[in-house]
C-alpha positions as CSV (number, residue, x, y, z in Angstrom):
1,X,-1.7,146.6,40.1
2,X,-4.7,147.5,42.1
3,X,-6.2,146.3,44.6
4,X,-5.7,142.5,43.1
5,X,-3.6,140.1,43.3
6,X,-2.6,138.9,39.8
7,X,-2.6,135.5,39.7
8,X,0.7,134.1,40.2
9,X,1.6,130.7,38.6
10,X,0.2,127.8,38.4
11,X,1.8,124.2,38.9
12,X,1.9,123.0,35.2
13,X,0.2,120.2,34.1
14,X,2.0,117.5,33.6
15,X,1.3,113.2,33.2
16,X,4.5,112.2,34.9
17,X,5.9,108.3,35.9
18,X,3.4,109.2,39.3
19,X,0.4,108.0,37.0
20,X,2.2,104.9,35.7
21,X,3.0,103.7,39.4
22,X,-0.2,105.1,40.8
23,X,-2.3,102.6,38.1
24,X,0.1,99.9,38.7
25,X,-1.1,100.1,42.7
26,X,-4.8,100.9,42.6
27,X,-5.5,100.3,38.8
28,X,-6.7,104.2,38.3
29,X,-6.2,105.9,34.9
30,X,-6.2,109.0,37.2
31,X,-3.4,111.1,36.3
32,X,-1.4,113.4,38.4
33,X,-1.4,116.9,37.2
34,X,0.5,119.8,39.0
35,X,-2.9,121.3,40.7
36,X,-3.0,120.8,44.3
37,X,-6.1,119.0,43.7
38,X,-3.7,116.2,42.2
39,X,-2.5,114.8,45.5
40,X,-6.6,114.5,46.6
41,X,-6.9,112.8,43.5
42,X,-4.6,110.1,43.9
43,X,-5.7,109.8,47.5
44,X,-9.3,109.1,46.4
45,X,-8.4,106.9,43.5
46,X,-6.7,104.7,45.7
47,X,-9.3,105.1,48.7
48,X,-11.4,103.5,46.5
49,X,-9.8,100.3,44.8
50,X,-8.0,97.3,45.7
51,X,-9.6,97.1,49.0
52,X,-8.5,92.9,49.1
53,X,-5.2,94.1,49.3
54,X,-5.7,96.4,52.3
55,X,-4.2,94.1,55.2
56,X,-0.8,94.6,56.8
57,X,2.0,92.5,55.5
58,X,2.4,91.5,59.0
59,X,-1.1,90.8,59.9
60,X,-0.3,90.7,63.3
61,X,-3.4,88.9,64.3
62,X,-2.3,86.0,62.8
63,X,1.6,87.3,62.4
64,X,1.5,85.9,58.6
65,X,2.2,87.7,55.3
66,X,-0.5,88.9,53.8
67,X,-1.4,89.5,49.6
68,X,1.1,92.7,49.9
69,X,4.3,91.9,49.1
70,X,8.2,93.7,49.0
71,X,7.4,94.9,45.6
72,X,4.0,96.2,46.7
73,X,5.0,98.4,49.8
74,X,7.8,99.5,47.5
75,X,5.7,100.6,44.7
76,X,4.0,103.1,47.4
77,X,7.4,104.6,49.0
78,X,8.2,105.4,45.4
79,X,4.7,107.4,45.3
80,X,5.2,109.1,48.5
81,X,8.7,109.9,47.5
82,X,7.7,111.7,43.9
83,X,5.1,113.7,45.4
84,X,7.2,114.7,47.7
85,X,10.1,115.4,45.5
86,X,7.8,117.5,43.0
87,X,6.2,119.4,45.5
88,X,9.3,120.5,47.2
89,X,11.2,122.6,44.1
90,X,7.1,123.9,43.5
91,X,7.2,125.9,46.8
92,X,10.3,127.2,47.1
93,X,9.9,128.6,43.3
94,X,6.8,129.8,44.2
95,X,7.8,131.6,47.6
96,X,10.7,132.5,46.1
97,X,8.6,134.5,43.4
98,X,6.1,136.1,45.9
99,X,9.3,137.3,47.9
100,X,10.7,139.1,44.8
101,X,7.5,139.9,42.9
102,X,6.2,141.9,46.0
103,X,9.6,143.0,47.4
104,X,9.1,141.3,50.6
105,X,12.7,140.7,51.0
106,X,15.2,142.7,53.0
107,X,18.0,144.6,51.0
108,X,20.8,146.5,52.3
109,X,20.1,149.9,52.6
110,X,20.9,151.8,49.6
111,X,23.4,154.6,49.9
112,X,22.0,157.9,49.3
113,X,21.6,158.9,45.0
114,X,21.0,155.8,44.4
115,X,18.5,154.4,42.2
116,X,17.4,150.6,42.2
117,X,17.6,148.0,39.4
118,X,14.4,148.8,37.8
119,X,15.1,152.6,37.8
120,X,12.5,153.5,40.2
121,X,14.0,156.0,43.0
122,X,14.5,153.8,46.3
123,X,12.3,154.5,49.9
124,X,13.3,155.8,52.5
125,X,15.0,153.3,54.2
126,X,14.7,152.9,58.7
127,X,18.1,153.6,60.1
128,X,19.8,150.3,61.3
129,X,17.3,148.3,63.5
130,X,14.8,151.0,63.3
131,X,11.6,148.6,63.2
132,X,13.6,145.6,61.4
133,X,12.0,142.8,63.7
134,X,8.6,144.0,63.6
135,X,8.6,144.7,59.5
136,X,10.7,141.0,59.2
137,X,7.5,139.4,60.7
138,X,5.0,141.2,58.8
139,X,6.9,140.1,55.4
140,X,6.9,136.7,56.5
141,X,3.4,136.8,57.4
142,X,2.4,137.8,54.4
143,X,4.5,135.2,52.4
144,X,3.4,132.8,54.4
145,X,-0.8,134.2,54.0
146,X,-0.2,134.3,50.1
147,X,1.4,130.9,49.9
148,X,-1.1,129.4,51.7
149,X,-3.9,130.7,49.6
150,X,-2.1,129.0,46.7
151,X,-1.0,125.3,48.4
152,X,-4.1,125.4,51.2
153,X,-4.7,122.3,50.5
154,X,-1.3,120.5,50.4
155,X,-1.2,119.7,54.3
156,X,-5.0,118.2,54.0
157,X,-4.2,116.5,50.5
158,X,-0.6,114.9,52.2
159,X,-2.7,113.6,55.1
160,X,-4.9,111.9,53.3
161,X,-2.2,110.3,51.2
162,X,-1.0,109.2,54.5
163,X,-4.3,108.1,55.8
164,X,-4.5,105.9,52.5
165,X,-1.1,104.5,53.0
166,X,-1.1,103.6,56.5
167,X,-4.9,102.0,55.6
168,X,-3.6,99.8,53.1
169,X,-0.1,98.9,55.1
170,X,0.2,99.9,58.0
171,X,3.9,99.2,58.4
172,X,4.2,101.9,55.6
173,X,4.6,104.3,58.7
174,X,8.1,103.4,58.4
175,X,9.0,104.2,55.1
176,X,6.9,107.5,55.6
177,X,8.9,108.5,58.4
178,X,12.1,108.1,57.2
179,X,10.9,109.6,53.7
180,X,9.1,112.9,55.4
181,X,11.7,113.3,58.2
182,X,14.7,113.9,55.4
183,X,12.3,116.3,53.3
184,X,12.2,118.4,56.7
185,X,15.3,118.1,57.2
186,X,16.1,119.4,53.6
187,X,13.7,122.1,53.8
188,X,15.0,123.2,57.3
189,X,18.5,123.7,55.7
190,X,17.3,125.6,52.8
191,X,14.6,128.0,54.9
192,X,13.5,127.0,58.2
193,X,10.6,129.4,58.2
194,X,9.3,128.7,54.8
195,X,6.0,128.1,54.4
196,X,6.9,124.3,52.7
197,X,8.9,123.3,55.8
198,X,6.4,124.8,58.1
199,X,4.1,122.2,56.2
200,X,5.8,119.0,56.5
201,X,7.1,119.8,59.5
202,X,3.1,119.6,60.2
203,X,2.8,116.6,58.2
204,X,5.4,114.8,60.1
205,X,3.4,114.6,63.4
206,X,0.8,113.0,61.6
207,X,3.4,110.5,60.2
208,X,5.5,110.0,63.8
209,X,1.7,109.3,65.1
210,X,1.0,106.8,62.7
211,X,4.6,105.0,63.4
212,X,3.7,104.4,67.4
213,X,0.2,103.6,66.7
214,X,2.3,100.8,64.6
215,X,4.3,100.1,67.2
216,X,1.5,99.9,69.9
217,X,-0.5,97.8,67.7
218,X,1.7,95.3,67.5
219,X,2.4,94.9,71.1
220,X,-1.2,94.8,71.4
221,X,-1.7,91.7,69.4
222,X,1.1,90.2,71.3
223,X,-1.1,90.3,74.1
224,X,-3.8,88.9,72.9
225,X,-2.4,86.1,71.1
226,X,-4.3,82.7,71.8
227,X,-2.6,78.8,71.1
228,X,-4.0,75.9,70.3
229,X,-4.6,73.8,73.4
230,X,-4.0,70.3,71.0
231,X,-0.9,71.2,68.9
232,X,2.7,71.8,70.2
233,X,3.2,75.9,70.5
234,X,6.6,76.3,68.3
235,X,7.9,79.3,67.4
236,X,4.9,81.7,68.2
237,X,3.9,84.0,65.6
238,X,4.8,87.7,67.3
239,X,8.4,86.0,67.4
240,X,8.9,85.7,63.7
241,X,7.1,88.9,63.4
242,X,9.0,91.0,65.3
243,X,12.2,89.3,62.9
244,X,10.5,90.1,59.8
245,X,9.7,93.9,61.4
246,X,13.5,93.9,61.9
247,X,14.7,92.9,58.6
248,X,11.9,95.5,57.1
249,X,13.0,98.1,59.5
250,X,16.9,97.7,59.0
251,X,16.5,98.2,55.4
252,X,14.1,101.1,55.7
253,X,15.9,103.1,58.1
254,X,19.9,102.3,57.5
255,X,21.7,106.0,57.7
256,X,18.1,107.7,58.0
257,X,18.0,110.8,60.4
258,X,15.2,109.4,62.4
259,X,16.9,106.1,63.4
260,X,16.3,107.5,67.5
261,X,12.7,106.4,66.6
262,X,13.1,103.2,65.8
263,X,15.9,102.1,68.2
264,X,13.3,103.7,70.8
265,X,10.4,100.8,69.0
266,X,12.5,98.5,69.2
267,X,13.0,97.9,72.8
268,X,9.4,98.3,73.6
269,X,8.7,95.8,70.7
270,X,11.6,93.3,72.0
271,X,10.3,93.7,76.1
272,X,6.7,92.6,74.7
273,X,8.1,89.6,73.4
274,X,9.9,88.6,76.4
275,X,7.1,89.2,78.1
276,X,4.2,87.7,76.0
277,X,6.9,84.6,75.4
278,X,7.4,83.8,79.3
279,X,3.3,84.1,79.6
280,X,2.3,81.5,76.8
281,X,5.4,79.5,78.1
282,X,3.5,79.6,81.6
283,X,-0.2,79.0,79.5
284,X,0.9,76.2,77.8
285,X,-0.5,72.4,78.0
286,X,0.5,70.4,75.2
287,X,4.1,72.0,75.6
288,X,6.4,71.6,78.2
289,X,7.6,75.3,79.7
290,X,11.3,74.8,78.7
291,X,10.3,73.9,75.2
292,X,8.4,77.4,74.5
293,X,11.0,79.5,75.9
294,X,14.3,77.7,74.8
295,X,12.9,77.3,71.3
296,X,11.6,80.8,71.2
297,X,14.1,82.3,72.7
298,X,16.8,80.7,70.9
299,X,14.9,82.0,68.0
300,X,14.9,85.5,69.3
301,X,18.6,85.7,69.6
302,X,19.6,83.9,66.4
303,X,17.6,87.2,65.1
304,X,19.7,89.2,67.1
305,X,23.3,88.2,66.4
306,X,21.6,88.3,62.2
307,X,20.9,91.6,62.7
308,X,23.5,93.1,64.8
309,X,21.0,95.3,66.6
310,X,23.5,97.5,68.7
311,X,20.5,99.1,71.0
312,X,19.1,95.3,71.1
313,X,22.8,94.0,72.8
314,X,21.5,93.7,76.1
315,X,18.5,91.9,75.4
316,X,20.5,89.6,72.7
317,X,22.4,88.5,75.7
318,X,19.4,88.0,78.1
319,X,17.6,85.3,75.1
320,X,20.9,83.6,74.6
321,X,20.9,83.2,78.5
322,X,17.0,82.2,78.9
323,X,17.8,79.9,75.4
324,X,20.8,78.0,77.7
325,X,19.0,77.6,81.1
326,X,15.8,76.4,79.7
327,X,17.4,74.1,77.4
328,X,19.5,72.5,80.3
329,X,16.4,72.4,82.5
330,X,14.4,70.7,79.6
331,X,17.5,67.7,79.5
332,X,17.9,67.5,83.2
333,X,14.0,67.3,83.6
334,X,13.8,64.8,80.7
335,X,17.0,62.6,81.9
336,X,15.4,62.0,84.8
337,X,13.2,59.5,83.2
338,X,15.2,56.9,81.5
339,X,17.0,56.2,84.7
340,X,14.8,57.0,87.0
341,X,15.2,54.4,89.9
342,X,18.9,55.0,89.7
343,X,18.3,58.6,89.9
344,X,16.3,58.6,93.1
345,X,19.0,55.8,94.6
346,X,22.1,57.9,94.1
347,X,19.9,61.6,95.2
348,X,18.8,59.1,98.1
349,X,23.2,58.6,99.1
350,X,23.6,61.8,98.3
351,X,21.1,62.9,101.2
352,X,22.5,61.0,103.7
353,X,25.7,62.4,103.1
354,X,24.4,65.6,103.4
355,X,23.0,64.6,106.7
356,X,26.4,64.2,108.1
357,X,26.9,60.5,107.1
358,X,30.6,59.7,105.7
359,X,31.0,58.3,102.5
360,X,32.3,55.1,102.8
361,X,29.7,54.5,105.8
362,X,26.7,55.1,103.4
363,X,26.5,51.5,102.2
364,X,26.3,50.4,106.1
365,X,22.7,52.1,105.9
366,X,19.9,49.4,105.0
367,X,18.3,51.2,102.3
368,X,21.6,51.9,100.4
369,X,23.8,48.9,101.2
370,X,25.9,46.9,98.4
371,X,22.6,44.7,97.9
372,X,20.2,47.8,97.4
373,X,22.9,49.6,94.9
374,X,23.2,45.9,92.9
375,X,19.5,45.2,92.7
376,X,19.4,48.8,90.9
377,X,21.8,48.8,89.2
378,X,20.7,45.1,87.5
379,X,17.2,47.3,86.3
380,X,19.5,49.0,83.7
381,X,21.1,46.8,81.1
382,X,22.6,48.3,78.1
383,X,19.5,46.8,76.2
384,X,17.2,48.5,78.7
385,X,19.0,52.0,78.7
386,X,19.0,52.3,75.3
387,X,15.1,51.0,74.8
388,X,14.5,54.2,77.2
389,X,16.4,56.5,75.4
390,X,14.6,55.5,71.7
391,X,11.9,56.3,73.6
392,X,13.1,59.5,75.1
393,X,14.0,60.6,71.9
394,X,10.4,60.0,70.3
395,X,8.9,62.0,73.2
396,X,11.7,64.8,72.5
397,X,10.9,65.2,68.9
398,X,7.0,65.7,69.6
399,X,7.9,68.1,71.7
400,X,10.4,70.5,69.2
401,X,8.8,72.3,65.9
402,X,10.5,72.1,62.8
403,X,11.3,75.0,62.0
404,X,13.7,75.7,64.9
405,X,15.8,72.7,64.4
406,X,17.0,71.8,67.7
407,X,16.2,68.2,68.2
408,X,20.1,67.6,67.4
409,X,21.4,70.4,69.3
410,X,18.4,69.3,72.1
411,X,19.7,65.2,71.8
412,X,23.7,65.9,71.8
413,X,23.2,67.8,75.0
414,X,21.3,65.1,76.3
415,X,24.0,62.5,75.8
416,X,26.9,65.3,77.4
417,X,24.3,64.9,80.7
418,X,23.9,61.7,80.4
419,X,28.0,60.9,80.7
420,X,28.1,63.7,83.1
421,X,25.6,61.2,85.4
422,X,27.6,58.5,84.6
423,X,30.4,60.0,85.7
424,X,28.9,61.5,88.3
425,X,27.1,57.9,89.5
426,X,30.9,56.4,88.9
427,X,32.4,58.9,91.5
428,X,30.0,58.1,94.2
429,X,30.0,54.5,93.7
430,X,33.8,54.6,94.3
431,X,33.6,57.1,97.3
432,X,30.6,55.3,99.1
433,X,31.3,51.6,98.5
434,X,35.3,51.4,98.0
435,X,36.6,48.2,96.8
436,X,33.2,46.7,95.8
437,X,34.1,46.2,92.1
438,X,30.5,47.3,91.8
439,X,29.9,48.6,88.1
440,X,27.3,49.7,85.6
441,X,26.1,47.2,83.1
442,X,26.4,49.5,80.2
443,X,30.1,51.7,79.3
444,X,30.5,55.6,78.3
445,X,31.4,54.0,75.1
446,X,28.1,52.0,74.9
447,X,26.4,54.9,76.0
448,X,28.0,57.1,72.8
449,X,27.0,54.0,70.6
450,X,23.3,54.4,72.1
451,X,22.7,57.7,71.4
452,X,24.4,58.0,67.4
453,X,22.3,55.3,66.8
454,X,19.0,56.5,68.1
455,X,19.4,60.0,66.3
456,X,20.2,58.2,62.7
457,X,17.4,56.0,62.9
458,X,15.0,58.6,63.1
């Protein structure tokens, strides 16, 4: 043999489905052969061509999908996924020819007499443990110095692929993670020290990288979202991203070994929102607070209980809270206006009692004698209370988006607070002026009448 090296194999040559997906993404005739200048190839191919296409699906900037569709992203995890998948049997066929061709393997030691398989006499084998660490290491370190001669540049050539990938989408991290994280994980089982799982193993920092540069990007365009000072806010943009990230992510990573990661993402992803939500809400001018974070957050945990996100439970609970108070804050606040003069009569009895001043001595007080409490009372007809609450209702639906649908949900727990009032108004009416037959000009049933009328003529 000499002092050279024969030259071992060679990857064969071959025009697999790779080329037909690879043209179908970038629109190369390229093909990919079994060289390990194939995987540069592709990765310059692609580098070069459909540059249009090279936004995120999710452009977060603007949070909406881009030219890359499903089918797209999917056409690339089937790439990544047959180079991997043909690169893999490659090297452990190859190391496992180095190891035998060069007897850098470690046999049994042969009993005295006899004679190996090929017929040659056998060495002198080291008595048990005699040198076995140290001459284990230099086999491997010669495997692993002939195999990179052959594949040096499969760790450069799988970066780049990555590179190109995460350029054109970067919310192909994901798929990438989950793809090169069971490859390892394969590789691991079959040799943890063999020169192909040393090399994703590699190649899998580069990809985890990639995956939290994702994750902080996004945050980071959460942050620097602007609104329109002239439109109604709606369900802001990060929201609906972060629930198309989820859907994505679910499917991607459902049984996958690195699901730690993206649990992990998640709850940095969902404490942004919160966050970013409550300081638009706070920005706001042409929305009312409550509005922003009871349609937002209602749309957060309507995501949530979709999903089933088990890390996500606690903060599935928290927007279904936030959702509740701000939409009762949003009716009380708005309620106060159709009756308004009523309102501040009753808070003004209410004070006095407070104050120390029994009940049914209130209407001896000047301001809030029998007189006082009829004059108001006389400012709200049934014709004027429901002329207020058409109006009420107008104001409400300028105030909700679309796309959230809560103007019902928003108007039927408006009419539960109003009769709560009422009955509310009723109870004090009989505790502070007893026997006064004083009444309101307009009935619960009225009132039920009012509102189902209102909401179907809109």
């Amino acid at each position: 043999m000499g002092n050279e090296i024969p030259h071992l194999t060679t990857l064969p040559r071959k025009e697999s489905a790779l080329k037909q997906e690879t043209e179908s993404l970038h629109g190369s005739s390229g093909k990919l052969t079994g060289s390990t200048s194939s995987l540069n190839k592709l990765a310059v191919q692609g580098s070069s061509s459909r540059r249009s296409q090279s936004s995120s699906l999710l452009d977060m900037g603007n949070m909406s999908a881009s030219d890359l569709d499903v089918a797209d992203r999917t056409k690339f995890d089937k790439i990544f996924e047959q180079v991997l998948s043909e690169l893999e049997p490659l090297c452990l066929a190859e190391q496992d020819f180095i190891s035998k061709f060069f007897k850098l393997q470690q046999h049994p030691t042969l009993a005295q007499g006899e004679v190996e398989s090929d017929g040659g006499v056998p060495s002198r084998q080291p008595p048990p443990g005699e040198h076995r660490h140290s001459m284990s290491l230099t086999e491997k370190d010669m495997v692993r110095l002939m195999m990179n001669k052959i594949f040096q540049s499969i760790e450069t050539e799988l970066n780049s692929l990555i590179a190109l990938g995460d350029k054109i989408d970067s919310f192909h991290s994901l798929y990438m993670l989950v793809k090169m994280s069971h490859h390892v994980w394969t590789a691991q089982n079959v040799d943890p020290a063999s020169y192909l799982s040393t090399t994703l193993g590699n190649v899998l920092v580069t990809v985890k990288r990639n995956f939290d540069k994702c994750i902080s990007g996004q945050i980071r365009q959460m942050e620097e979202v602007k609104i329109s000072k002239k439109s109604k806010v709606g369900i802001l943009p990060f929201v609906t991203g972060f629930e198309e990230f989820a859907e994505l992510a679910e499917t991607i990573f459902r049984n996958a070994e690195r699901r730690g990661d993206l649990d992990k993402a998640y709850v940095k992803l969902i404490r942004a929102v919160f966050m970013n939500v409550e300081k638009v809400a706070n920005e706001s001018q042409k929305t009312p607070r409550d509005v922003v974070m009871m349609e937002n957050f209602h749309h957060i945990f309507s995501t949530q209980s979709r999903l089933k996100i088990s890390c996500l439970e606690t903060e599935r609970r928290e927007a279904k809270h936030k959702y509740t108070d701000h939409l009762q804050s949003y009716v009380i606040n708005s309620l106060g206006q159709p009756l308004e003069k009523l309102n501040h009569f009753f808070e003004g009895v209410e004070a006095r009692v407070a104050q120390g001043v029994r009940e049914e001595e209130v209407s001896y007080q000047l301001a809030f004698n029998k007189q006082e409490l009829r004059k108001v009372i006389k400012e709200y007809p049934g014709k004027e209370v429901k002329k207020g609450l058409d109006n009420l209702y107008k104001k409400v639906d300028k105030h909700l988006c679309e796309e959230e649908s809560l103007l019902q949900v928003v108007w039927h727990s408006m009419q539960d607070e109003f009769i709560r009032q009422y009955k509310h108004f009723e109870g004090l009416i009989g505790r502070c002026y007893p026997g006064s037959g004083i009444t309101m000009e307009f009935t619960i049933g009225d009132m039920l009448e009012y509102f189902s009328s209102i909401a179907q003529s809109h």
